[in-house]
C-alpha positions as CSV (number, residue, x, y, z in Angstrom):
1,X,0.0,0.0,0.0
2,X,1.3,3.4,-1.2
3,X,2.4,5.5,2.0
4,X,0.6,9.0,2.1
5,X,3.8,11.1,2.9
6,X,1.7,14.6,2.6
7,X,1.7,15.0,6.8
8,X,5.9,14.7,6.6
9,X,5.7,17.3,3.6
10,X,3.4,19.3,5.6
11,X,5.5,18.9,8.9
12,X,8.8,20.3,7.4
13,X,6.9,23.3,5.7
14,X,5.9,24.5,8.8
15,X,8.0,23.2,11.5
16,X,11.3,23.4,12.9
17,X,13.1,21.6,15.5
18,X,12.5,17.3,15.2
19,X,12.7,14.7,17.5
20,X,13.2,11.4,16.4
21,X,13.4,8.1,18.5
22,X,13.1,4.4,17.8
23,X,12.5,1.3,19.7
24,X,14.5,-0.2,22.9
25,X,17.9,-2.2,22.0
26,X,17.9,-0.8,18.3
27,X,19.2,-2.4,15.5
28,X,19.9,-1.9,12.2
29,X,17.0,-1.1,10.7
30,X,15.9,1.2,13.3
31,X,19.2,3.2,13.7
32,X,19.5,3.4,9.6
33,X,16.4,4.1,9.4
34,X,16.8,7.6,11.6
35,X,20.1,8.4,10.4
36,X,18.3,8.8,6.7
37,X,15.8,10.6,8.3
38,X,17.9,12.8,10.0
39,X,20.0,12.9,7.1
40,X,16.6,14.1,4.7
41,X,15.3,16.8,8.1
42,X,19.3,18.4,7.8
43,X,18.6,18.9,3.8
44,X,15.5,20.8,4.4
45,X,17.5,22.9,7.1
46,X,15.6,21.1,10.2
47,X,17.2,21.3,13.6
48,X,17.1,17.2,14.6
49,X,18.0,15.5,17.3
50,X,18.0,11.0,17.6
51,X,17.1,10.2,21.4
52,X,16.5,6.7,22.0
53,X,15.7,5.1,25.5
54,X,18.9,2.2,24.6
55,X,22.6,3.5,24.0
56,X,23.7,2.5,20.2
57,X,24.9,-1.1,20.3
58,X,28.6,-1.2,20.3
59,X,28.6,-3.3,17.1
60,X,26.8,-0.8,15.4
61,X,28.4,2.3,16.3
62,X,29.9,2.8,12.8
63,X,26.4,3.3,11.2
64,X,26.9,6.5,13.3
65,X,30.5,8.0,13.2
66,X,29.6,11.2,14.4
67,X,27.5,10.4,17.6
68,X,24.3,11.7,16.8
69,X,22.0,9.0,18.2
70,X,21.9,9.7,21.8
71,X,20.3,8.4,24.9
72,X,18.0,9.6,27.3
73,X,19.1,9.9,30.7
74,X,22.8,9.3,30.4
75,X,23.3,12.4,27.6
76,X,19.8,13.6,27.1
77,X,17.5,15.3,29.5
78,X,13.6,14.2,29.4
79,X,12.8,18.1,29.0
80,X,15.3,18.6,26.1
81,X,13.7,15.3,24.2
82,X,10.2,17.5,24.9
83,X,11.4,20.6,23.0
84,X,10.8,19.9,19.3
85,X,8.1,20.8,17.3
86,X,7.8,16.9,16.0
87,X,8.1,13.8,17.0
88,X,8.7,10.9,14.9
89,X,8.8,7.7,15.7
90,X,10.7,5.3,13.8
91,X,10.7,1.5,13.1
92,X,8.1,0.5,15.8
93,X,4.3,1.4,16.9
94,X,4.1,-0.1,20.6
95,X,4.6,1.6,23.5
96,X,6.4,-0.9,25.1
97,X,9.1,-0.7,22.5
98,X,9.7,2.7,23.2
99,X,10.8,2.5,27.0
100,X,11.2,5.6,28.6
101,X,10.9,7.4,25.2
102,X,7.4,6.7,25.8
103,X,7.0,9.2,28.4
104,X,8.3,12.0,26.4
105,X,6.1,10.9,23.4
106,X,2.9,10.9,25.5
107,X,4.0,14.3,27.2
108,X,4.7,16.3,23.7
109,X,2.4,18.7,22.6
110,X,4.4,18.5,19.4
111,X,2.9,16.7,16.3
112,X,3.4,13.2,16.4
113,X,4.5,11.1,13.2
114,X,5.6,7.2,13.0
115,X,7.4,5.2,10.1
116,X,6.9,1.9,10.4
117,X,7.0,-1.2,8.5
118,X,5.2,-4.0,11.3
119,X,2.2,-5.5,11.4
120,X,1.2,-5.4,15.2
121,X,0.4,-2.0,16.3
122,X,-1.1,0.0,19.3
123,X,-2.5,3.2,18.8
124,X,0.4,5.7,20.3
125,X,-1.4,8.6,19.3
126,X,0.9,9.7,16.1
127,X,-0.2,9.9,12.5
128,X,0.6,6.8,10.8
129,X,2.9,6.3,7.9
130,X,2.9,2.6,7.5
131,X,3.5,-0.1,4.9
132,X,3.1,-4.0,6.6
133,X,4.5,-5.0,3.2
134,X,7.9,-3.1,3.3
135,X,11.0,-5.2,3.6
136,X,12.5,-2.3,6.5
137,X,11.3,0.8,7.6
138,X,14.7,1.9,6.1
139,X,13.0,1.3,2.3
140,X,10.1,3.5,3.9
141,X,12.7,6.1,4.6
142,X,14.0,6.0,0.9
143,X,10.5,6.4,-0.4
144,X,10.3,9.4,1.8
145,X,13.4,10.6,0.3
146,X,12.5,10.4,-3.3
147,X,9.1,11.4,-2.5
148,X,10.3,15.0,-1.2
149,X,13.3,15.1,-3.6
150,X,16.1,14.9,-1.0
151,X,19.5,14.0,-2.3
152,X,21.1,10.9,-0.6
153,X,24.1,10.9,1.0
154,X,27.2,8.0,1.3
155,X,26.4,8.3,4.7
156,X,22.5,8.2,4.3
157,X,22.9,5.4,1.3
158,X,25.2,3.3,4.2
159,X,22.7,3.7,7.1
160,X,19.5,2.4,4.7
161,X,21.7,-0.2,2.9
162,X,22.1,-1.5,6.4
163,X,18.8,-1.0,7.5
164,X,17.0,-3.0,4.3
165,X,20.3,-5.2,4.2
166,X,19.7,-6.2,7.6
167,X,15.9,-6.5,8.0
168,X,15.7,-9.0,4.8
169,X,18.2,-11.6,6.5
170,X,20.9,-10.3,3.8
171,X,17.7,-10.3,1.1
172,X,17.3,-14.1,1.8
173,X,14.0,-13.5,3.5
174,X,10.6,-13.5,1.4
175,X,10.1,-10.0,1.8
176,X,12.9,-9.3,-0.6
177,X,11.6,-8.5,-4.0
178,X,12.7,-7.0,-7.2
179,X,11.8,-3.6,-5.7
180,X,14.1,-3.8,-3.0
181,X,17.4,-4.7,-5.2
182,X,16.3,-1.8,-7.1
183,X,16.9,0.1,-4.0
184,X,19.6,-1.5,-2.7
185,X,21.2,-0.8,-6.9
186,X,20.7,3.0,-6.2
187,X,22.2,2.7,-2.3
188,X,25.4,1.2,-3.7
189,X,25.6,4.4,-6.3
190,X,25.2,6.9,-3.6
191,X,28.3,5.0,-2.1
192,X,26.9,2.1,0.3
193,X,29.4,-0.2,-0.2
194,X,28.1,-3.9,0.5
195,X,31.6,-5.9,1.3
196,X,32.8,-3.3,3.8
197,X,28.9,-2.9,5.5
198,X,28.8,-7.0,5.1
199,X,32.4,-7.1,7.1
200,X,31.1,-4.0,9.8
201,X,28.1,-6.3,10.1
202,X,29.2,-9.5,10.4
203,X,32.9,-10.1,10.7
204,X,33.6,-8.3,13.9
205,X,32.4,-9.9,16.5
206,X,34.3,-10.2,19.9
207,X,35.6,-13.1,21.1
208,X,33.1,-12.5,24.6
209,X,30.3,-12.7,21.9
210,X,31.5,-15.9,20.7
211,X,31.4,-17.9,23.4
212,X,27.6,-16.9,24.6
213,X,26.9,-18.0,21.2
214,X,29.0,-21.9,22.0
215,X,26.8,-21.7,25.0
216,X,23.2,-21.0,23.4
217,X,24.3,-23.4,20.9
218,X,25.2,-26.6,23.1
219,X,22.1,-26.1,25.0
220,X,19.5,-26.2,21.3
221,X,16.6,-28.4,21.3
222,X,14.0,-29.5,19.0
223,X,10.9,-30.7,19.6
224,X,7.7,-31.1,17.3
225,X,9.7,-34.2,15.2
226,X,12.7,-31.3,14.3
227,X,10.1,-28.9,13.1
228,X,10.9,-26.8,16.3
229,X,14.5,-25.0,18.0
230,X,15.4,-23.3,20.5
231,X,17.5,-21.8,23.3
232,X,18.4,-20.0,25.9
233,X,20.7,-17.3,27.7
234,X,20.9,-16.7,31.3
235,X,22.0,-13.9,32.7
236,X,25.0,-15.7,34.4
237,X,26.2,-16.4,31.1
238,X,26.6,-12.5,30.1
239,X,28.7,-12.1,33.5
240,X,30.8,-15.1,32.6
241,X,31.8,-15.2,28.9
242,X,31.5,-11.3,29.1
243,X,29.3,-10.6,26.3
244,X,27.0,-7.7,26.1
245,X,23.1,-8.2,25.1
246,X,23.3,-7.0,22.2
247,X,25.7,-9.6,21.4
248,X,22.7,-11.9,20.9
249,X,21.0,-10.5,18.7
250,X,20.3,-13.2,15.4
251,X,21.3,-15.6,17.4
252,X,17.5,-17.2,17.2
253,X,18.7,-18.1,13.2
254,X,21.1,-20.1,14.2
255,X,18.1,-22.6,14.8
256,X,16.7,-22.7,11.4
257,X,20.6,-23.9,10.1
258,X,19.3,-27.0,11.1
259,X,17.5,-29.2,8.5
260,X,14.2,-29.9,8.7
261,X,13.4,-26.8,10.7
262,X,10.8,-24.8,10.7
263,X,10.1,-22.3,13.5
264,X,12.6,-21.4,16.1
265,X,13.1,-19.2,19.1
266,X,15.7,-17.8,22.2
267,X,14.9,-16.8,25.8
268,X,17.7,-14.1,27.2
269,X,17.5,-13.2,30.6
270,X,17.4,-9.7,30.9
271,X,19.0,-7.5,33.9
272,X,15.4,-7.4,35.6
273,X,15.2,-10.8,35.0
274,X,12.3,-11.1,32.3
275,X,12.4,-12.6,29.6
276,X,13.2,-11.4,25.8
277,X,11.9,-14.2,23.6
278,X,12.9,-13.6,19.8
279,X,10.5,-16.0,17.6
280,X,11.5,-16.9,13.3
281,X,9.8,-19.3,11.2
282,X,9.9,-20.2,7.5
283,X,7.4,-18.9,5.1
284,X,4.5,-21.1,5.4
285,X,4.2,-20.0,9.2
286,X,2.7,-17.1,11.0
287,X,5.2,-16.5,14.1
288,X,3.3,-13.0,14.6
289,X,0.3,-14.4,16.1
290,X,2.6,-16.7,19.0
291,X,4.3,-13.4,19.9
292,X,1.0,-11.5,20.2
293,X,-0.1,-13.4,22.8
294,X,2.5,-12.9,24.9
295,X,2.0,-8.8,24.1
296,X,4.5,-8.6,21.6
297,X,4.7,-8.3,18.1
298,X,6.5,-8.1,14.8
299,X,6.3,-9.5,11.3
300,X,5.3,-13.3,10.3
301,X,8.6,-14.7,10.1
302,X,10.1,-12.6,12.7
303,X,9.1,-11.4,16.1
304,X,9.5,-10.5,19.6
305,X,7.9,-10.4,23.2
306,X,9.0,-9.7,26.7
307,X,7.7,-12.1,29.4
308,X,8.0,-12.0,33.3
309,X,10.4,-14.2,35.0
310,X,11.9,-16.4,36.2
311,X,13.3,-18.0,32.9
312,X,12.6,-22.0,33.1
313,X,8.7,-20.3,33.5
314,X,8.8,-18.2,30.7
315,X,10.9,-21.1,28.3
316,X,7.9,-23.7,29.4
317,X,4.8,-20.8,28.4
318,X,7.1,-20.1,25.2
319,X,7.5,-23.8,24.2
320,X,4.1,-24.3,24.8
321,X,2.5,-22.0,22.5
322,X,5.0,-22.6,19.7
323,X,4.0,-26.4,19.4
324,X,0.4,-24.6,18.5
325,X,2.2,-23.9,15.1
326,X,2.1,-27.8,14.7
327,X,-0.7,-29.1,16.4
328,X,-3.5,-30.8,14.0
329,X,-6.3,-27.4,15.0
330,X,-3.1,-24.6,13.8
């Protein structure tokens, strides 16, 4: 479905100073995807600022060389996040995903905007400018792009590569269509350069990271004759091998490498001791509708929920529901 872009247009014709903020523990779509949009505001003379409620990952740090995503708390005030004129949202529409940003985005008086690409949705009070069947929101921010005639830059053609890179599983996932290599064609012209971003991505991980990921992966089951994987990470294990959480994240693919696979998901203990549960599956499958009932959300063959400890409790409701996928009645 074509996104209505005219309350963007009409946002930076008559306003000024832009928030914009994403979703807790961002990744690559959601960080590309407001470093393009910060990239178009700066064009159009826009004072922006990127406040998130989670610091930038340190693995992806280089999407952002010159520090402009920021956190709240730690480097940014709740009252400076209030002073803009709009508020954009980016990459999400729950308002559990947006942490303490949520405050300020229920507080602002400001005009209210969100970019996003997923399915589940609350109502968080913004106008919508959504497309379900958009690989990232980072191809959303292209579209916006082109649609207001904003030139992109190396840096804003690396941050969206990443972003659409990223959210189609490296354009193995069934959301990648001819459309989207059309995109990723004009990225690589405006100087995204795919072995370098594939090498930032991918081939840097710590040692630390390494061996939480030996852990989760002596410790995969199946279930459901093979259909099924999973795993787990405890919050010991972050304390012991060293790794940081963000050092999990695709770990949950790791599952589907095994043949005969079909849905998969990982526990990770989290600080407070709930549970993040990431959930993928292979095309046939609806994964959305396991992680809705736990009050999370996503896309079909990728989502997410947060559950309340402790984590055998959460891994047995989790288990549970994902053998629905295979029962006779699914």
């Amino acid at each position: 479905m074509p996104v209505d872009w005219q309350p963007l247009v009409d946002a930076i014709r008559t306003r000024q100073r832009f928030v914009l903020t994403t979703h807790v523990r961002p990744d690559a779509d959601a960080l590309g995807s407001e470093l393009a949009m910060a990239g178009v505001l700066a064009h159009f003379g826009k004072e922006v600022r990127i406040v998130n409620a989670s610091a930038t990952p340190p693995r992806l740090k280089f999407l952002d060389p010159q520090g402009l995503c920021h956190q709240l708390g730690p480097q940014v005030s709740e009252e400076q996040a209030l002073d803009a004129d709009v508020h954009i949202v980016l990459d999400t529409s729950a308002w559990g995903q947006l942490a303490e940003m949520g405050t300020v985005f229920r507080r602002s008086k400001g005009l209210k905007l969100c970019i996003d690409h997923h399915v589940a949705a609350e109502d968080i009070g913004a106008v919508d400018m959504k497309d379900v069947t958009a690989e990232a929101t980072g191809a959303l921010v292209f579209q916006a792009a082109r649609h207001l005639g904003a030139p992109i830059s190396p840096d804003m053609a690396r941050a969206m590569y990443c972003a659409i890179a990223t959210d189609t599983g490296w354009f193995r996932f069934p959301s990648t269509t001819g459309n989207t290599m059309r995109i990723i064609g004009e990225l690589i012209d405006h100087g995204a350069k795919p072995h370098l971003l594939y090498e930032e991505l991918y081939e840097r991980d710590a040692l630390p990271r390494l061996k939480l990921v030996s852990r989760a992966l002596n410790r995969v089951s199946v279930d459901c004759d093979g259909r099924l994987a999973w795993t787990w990470v405890t919050l010991e294990d972050f304390t012991e091998t060293g790794a940081a959480p963000s050092d999990t994240e695709d770990l949950v693919n790791e599952c589907l490498r095994i043949a005969g696979t079909e849905a998969a998901f990982i526990c990770i203990e989290q600080a407070n001791r709930t549970v993040k549960t990431s959930f993928r599956c292979r095309a046939q499958l609806d994964i959305s509708r396991i992680a809705e009932t736990f009050k999370g959300g996503g896309h079909k063959q990728a989502a997410g929920a947060t559950l309340a400890g402790p984590l055998n409790d959460a891994l047995a409701k989790v288990l549970a529901a994902m053998r629905t996928l295979f029962s006779p009645a699914a």
